[in-house]
C-alpha positions in Angstrom: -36.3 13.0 -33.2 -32.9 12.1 -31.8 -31.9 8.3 -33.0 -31.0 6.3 -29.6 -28.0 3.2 -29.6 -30.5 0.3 -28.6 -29.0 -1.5 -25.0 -30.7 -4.6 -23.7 -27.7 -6.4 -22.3 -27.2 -6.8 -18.6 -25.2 -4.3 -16.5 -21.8 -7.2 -16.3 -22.4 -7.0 -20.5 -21.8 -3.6 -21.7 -18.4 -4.2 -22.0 -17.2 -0.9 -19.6 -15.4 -3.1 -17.5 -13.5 -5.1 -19.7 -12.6 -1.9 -21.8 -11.5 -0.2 -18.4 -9.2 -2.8 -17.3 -7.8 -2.9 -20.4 -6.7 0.4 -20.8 -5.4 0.5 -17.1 -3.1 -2.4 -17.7 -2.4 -0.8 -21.0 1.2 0.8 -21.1 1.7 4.3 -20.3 2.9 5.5 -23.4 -1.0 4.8 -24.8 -2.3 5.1 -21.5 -3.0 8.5 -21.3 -4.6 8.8 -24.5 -6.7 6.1 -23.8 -8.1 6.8 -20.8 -9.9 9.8 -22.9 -12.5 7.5 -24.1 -13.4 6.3 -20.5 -15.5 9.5 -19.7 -18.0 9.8 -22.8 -18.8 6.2 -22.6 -19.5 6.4 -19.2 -21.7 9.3 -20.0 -23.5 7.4 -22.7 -23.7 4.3 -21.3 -25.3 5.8 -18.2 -27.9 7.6 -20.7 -29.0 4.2 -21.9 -29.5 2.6 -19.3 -31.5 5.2 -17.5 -33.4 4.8 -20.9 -33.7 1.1 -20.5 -34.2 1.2 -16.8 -31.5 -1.1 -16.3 -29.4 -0.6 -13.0 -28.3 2.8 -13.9 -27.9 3.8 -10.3 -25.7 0.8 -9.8 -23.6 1.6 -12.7 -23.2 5.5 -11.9 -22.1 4.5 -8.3 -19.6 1.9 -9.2 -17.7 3.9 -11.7 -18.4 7.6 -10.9 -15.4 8.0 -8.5 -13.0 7.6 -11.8 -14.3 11.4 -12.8 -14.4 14.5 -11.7 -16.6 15.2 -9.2 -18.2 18.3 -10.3 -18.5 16.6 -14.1 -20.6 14.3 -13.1 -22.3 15.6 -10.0 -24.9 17.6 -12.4 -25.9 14.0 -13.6 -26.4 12.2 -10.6 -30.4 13.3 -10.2 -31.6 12.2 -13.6 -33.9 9.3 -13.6 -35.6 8.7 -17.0 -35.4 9.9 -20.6 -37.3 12.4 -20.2 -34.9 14.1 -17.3 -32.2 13.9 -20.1 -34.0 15.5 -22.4 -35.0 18.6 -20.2 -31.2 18.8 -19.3 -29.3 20.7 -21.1 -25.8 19.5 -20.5 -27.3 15.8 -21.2 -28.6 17.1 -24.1 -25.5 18.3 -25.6 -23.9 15.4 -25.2 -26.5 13.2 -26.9 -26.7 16.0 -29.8 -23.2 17.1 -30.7 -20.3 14.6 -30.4 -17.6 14.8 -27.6 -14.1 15.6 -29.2 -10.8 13.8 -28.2 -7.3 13.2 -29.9 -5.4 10.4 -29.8 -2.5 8.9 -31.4 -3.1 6.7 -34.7 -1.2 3.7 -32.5 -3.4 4.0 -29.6 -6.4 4.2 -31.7 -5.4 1.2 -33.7 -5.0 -0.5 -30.3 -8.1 0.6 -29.3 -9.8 -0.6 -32.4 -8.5 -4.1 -32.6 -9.4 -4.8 -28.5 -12.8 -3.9 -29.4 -13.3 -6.3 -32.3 -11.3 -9.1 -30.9 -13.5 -8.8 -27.6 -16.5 -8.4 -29.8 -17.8 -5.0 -28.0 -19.8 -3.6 -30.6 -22.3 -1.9 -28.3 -19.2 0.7 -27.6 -18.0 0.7 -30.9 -21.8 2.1 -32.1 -21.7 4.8 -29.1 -17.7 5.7 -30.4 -19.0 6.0 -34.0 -22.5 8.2 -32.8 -21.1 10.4 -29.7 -17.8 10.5 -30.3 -15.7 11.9 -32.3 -11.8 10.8 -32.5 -9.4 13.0 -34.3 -6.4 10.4 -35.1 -3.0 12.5 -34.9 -1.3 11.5 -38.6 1.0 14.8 -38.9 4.3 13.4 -40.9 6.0 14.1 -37.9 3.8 12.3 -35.1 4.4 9.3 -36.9 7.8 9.0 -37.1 8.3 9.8 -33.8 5.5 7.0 -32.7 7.2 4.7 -35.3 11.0 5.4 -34.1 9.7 4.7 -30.5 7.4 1.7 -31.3 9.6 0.0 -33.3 12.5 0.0 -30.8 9.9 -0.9 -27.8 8.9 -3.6 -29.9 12.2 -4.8 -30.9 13.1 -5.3 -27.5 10.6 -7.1 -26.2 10.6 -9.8 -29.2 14.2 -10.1 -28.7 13.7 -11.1 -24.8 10.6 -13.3 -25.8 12.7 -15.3 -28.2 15.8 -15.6 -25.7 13.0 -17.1 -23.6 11.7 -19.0 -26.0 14.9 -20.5 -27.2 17.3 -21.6 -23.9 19.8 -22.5 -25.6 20.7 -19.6 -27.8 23.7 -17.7 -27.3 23.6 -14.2 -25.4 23.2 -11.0 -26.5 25.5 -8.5 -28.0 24.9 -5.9 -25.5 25.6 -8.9 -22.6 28.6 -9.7 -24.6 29.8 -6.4 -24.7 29.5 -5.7 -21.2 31.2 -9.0 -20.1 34.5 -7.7 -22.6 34.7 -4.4 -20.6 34.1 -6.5 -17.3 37.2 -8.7 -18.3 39.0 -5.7 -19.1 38.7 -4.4 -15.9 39.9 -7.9 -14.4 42.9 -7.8 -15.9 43.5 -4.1 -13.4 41.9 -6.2 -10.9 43.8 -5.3 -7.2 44.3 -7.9 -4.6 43.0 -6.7 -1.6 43.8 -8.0 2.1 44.7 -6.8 5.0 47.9 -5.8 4.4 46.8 -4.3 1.1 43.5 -2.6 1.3 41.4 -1.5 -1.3 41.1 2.4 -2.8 38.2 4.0 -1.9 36.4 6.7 -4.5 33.7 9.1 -2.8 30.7 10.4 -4.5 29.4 13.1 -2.6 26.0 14.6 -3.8 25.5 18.4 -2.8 22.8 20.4 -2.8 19.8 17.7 -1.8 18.3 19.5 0.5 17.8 16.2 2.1 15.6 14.7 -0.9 18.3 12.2 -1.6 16.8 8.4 -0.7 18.3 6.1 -2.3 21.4 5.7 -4.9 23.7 3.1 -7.0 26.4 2.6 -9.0 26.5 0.5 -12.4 28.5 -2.9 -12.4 31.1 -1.2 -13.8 31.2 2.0 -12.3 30.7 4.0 -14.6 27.2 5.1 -14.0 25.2 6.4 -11.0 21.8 6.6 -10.5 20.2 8.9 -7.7 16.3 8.4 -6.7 15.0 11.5 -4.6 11.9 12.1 -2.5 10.4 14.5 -5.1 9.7 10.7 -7.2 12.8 11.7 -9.7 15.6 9.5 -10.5 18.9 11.1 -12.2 21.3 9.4 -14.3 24.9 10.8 -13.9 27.9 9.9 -16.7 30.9 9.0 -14.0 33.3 8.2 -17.2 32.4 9.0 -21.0 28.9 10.7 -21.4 26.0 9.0 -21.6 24.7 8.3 -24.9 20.7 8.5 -25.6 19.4 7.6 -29.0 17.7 10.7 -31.2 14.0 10.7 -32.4 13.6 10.6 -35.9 12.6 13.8 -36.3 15.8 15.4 -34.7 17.8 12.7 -37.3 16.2 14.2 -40.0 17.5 18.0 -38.6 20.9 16.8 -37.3 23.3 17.7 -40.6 26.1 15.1 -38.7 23.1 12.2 -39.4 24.2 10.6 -35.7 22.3 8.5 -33.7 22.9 9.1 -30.5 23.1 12.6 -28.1 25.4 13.0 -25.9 25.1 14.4 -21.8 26.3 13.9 -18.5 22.9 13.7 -16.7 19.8 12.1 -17.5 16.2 12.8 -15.6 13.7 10.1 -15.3 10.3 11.3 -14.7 7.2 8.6 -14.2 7.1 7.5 -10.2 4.5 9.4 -8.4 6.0 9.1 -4.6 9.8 8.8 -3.1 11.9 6.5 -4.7 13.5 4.0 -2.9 15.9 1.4 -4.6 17.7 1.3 -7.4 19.6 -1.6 -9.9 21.0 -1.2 -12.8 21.0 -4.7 -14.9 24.8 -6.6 -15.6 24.5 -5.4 -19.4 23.9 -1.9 -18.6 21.1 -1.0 -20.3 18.6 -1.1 -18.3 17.6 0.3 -14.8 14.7 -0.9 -12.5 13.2 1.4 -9.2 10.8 1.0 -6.7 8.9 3.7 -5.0 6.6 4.5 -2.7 3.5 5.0 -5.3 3.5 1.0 -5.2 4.9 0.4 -8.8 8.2 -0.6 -10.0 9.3 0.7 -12.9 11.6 -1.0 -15.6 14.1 2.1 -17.9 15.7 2.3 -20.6 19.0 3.4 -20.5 19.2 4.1 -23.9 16.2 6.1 -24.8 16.4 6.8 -20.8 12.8 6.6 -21.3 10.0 3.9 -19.2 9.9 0.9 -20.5 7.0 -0.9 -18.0 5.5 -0.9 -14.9 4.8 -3.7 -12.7 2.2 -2.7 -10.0 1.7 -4.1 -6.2 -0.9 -2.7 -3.9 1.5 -1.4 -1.0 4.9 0.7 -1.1 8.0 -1.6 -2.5 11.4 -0.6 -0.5 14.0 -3.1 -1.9 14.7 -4.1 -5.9 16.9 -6.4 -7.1 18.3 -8.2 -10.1 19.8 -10.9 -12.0 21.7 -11.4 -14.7 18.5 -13.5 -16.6 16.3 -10.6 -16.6 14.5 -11.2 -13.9 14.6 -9.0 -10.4 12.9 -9.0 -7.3 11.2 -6.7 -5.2 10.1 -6.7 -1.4 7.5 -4.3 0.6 4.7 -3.3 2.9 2.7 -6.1 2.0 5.3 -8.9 3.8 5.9 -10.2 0.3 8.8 -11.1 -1.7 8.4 -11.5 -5.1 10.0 -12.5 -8.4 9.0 -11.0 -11.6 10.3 -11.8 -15.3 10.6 -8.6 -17.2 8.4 -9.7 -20.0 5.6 -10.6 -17.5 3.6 -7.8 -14.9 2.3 -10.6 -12.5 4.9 -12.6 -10.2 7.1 -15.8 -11.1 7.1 -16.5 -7.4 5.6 -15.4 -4.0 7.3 -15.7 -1.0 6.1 -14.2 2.1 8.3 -13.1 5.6 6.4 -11.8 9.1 7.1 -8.2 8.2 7.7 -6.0 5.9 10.4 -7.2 3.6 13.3 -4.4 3.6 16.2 -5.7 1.4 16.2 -8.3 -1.5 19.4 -10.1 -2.9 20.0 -13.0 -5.1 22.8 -15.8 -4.9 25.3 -15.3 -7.9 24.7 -18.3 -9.1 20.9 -17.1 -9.7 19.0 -20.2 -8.1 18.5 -18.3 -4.8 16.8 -15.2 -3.4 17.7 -13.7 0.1 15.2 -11.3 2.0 15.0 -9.9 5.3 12.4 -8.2 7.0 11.7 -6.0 10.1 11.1 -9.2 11.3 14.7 -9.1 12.2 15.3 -12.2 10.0 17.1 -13.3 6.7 15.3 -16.1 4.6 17.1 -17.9 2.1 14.7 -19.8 -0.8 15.2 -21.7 -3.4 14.0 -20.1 -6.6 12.8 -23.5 -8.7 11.2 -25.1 -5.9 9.5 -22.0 -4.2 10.6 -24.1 -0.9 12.2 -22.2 2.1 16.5 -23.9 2.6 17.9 -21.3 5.5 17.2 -18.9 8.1 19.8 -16.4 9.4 18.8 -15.4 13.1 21.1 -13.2 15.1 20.2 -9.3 14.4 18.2 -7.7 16.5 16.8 -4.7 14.7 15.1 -4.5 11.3 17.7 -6.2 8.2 18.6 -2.8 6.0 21.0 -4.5 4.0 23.0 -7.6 2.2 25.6 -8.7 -0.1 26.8 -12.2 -1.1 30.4 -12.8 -1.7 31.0 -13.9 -5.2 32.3 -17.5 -4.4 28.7 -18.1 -2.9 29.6 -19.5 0.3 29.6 -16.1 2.4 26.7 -13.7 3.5 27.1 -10.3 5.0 24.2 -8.3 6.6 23.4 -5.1 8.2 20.8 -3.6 10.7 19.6 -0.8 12.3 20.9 -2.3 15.0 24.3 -1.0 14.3 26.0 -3.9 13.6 27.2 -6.7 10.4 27.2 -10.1 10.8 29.1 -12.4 8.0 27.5 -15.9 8.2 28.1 -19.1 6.4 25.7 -19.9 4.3 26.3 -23.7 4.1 25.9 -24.1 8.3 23.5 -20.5 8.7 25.9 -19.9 11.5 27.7 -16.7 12.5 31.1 -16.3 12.0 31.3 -12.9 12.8 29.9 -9.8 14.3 31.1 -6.7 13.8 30.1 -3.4 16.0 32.2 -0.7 14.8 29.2 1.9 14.0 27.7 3.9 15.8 24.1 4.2 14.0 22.2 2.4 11.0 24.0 0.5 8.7 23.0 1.3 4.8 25.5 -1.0 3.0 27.8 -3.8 2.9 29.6 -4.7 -0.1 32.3 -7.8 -0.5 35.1 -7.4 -2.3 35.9 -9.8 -5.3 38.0 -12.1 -3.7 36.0 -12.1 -0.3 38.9 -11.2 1.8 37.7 -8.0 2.5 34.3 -6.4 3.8 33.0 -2.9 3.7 30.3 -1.3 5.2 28.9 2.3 5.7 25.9 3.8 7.5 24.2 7.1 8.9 27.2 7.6 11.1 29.5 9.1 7.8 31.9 6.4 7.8 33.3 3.5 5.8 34.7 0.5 7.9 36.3 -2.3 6.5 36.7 -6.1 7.8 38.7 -8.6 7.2 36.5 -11.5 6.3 38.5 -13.8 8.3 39.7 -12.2 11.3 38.5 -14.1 14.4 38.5 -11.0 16.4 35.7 -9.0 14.0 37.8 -6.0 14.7 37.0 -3.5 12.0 40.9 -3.0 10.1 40.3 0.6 9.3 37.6 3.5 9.7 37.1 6.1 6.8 35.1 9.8 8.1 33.3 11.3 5.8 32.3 15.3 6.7 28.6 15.4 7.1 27.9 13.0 4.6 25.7 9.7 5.8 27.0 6.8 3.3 23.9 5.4 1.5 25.5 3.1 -0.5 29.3 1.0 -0.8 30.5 -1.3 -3.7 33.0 -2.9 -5.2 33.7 -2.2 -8.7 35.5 -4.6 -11.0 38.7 -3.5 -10.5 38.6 -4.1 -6.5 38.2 -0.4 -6.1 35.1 0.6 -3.5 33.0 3.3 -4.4 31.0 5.3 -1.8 28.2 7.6 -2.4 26.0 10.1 0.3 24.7 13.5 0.1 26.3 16.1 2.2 24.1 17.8 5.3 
């Protein structure tokens, strides 16, 4: 006679939940592998507490939409033991144990939740129906140990930087802030008698997938986000460099560490992309897509770090040098997230849907407007609500900050940019010179000069203290809408669109 796991806990004890949140909030590179185990349990748990007659149909109609209909559908009339007995399918399961394969990290990880959570009713269905074949091939485990241990050494680096304010910054922050003063030293003045250079980055061949796109700090890397729920990495100066798996050290007779290539794909968002922002030190990139998630990547294993989930589409990322960034979307909320942590620092909340995020270079504030036709400016330690910039009259599609801190330039689809004084909220001036959306504005490093390009394939540029808000210049492109403008370092303005 078949031996039967004992159940007599309530329908909120059998653990099922808890295990299932778990491995949803898990991250994705166990994810997968994880949510193998969901199925049998489900199955076996089910079993039981037909057998028990405990709120079986409850169970099966709270969880049965995670499966495959048809899987489960052949289940749905059995009523007592004796139905599972007579059915063959059931019977197999009971009888011969369900094979899966999984990773020896993920089923350590899966081991140690179910002890410290004390669920031994699914550990005694794992060790009866299930059997888990853990991957140890020599191979496997250097690769899971190279990636591992380089996930892991990141994230205990930024937990003791948090830990510890009053360390000293990182190597890779010190690096970039060398290059950055490298380029200061080329810096150009730029005025109105002197304007800036201009460098062009037309994307061909789109096909009209291109939605979104920026350019590294120190322009040397672009990042494209497309419809199809891709981003590409492009080298603009020396290649990018991507560190090697273990197993391709071992094979490499050179012994280096790092691979070398001009473009990078990064696969994980499951709907159009939508904003991009690469972080001050360079090595990390964060997007936001329509699938409701954004997604933290490394730019040196060019590989997904985390994911940090909301329940409606995100359009607008941003971030700051402290490794934090915020996001805006459909759900009429701005929020800040820490890196190290998946649920929001702060919360704060517009009329509409929240369209463009920015922060304040000195990090203490966060800017956001909306379709509400509003900016909001907010003080980041207090939570509390310090300006409101009212004079557009369309939905807000972009803004920029001028590096002193005292001016703020916006854009709309109402064709126009406003520069306001941040200290007063008032408008100092408005300029009209496109003729359709405006994507972008982008101060240059002394403030003097303002650029900003749209849907209509131009670049305009302003001076910042002109009373007349006459643009000084117009730049056509052919056929190619201008999705984003910024000023590198060295005061040069690069430009980048896809060609129609």
């Amino acid at each position: 006679m078949e031996k039967q796991t004992v159940y007599t806990d309530s329908l909120e004890n059998h653990g099922y939940e808890k295990l299932k949140a778990w491995i949803e909030d898990s991250l994705d590179q166990f994810k997968q592998e994880l949510m193998q185990i969901l199925y049998p349990i489900f199955i076996h748990i089910y079993f039981d507490l037909i057998i028990q007659k405990k709120n079986y149909e409850l169970f099966f109609r709270k969880y049965r939409g995670d499966f495959s209909k048809a899987e489960i559908e052949m289940f749905s009339s059995l009523s007592d033991a004796q139905h599972i007995k007579e059915n063959s399918q059931a019977t197999a399961y009971r009888t011969e144990k369900y094979t899966i394969s999984m990773g020896k990290y993920a089923f350590n990880l899966l081991l140690n939740f179910l002890e410290e959570n004390e669920l031994n009713y699914i550990l005694k269905l794992i060790n009866q129906y299930i059997d888990i074949k853990v991957e140890c091939e020599e191979s496997i485990l250097k690769d899971e140990k190279y990636k591992y241990d380089h996930l892991e050494t990141f994230v205990s680096q930024l937990r003791k930087k948090r830990e510890n304010k009053n360390s000293g910054y990182s190597g890779s922050y010190v690096s970039a802030e060398i290059e950055k003063l490298k380029d200061i030293t080329k810096r150009i003045t730029c005025n109105a008698k002197n304007l800036p250079s201009i460098c062009c980055y037309t994307v061909f061949n789109t096909y009209e997938e291109l939605t979104c796109s920026e350019i590294s700090p120190d322009s040397r890397i672009l990042a494209l986000g497309f419809k199809n729920s891709t981003i590409e990495v492009h080298a603009l100066d020396q290649p990018l460099r991507k560190l090697k798996k273990s197993s391709e050290l071992e094979k490499s007779e050179m012994k280096e560490t790092y691979e070398e290539s001009a473009l990078e794909r990064l696969v994980g968002h499951q709907g159009p992309v939508f904003s991009l922002r690469f972080f001050q030190t360079g090595k990390f990139l964060v997007s936001s897509s329509h699938d409701c998630t954004v997604r933290l990547w490394s730019l040196e294993l060019f590989s997904l770090i985390s994911i940090y989930k909301s329940g409606f589409p995100i359009w607008c990322v941003d971030v700051t040098k402290d490794f934090y960034f915020a996001m805006g979307g459909a759900d009429r909320v701005a929020s800040i997230y820490s890196i190290m942590n998946n649920k929001p620092e702060r919360i704060f909340t517009a009329l509409s849907d929240v369209t463009v995020v920015k922060f304040h270079p000195n990090s203490n504030y966060l800017f956001f407007g909306s379709s509400d036709t509003y900016v909001r400016m907010v003080d980041i330690h207090s939570a509390k609500l310090v300006r409101v910039f009212n004079g557009h009259t369309d939905t807000i599609t972009c803004i920029d900050i001028s590096h002193c801190g005292q001016l703020l330039a916006t854009g709309s689809k109402d064709r126009s940019v406003i520069l306001w004084d941040i200290n007063s909220s008032k408008i100092l001036s408005t300029f009209r010179a496109h003729t359709s959306c405006v994507y972008s504005v982008s101060f240059c490093w002394f403030g003097s000069i303002l650029a900003s390009c749209g849907a209509d394939c131009t670049v305009q540029l302003y001076d910042t203290s002109d009373p007349k808000a006459q643009s000084l210049t117009t730049f056509y492109t052919k056929s190619t809408p201008l999705h984003c403008c910024k000023f590198g370092y060295r005061n040069i303005l690069s430009v980048i669109g896809p060609y129609q």
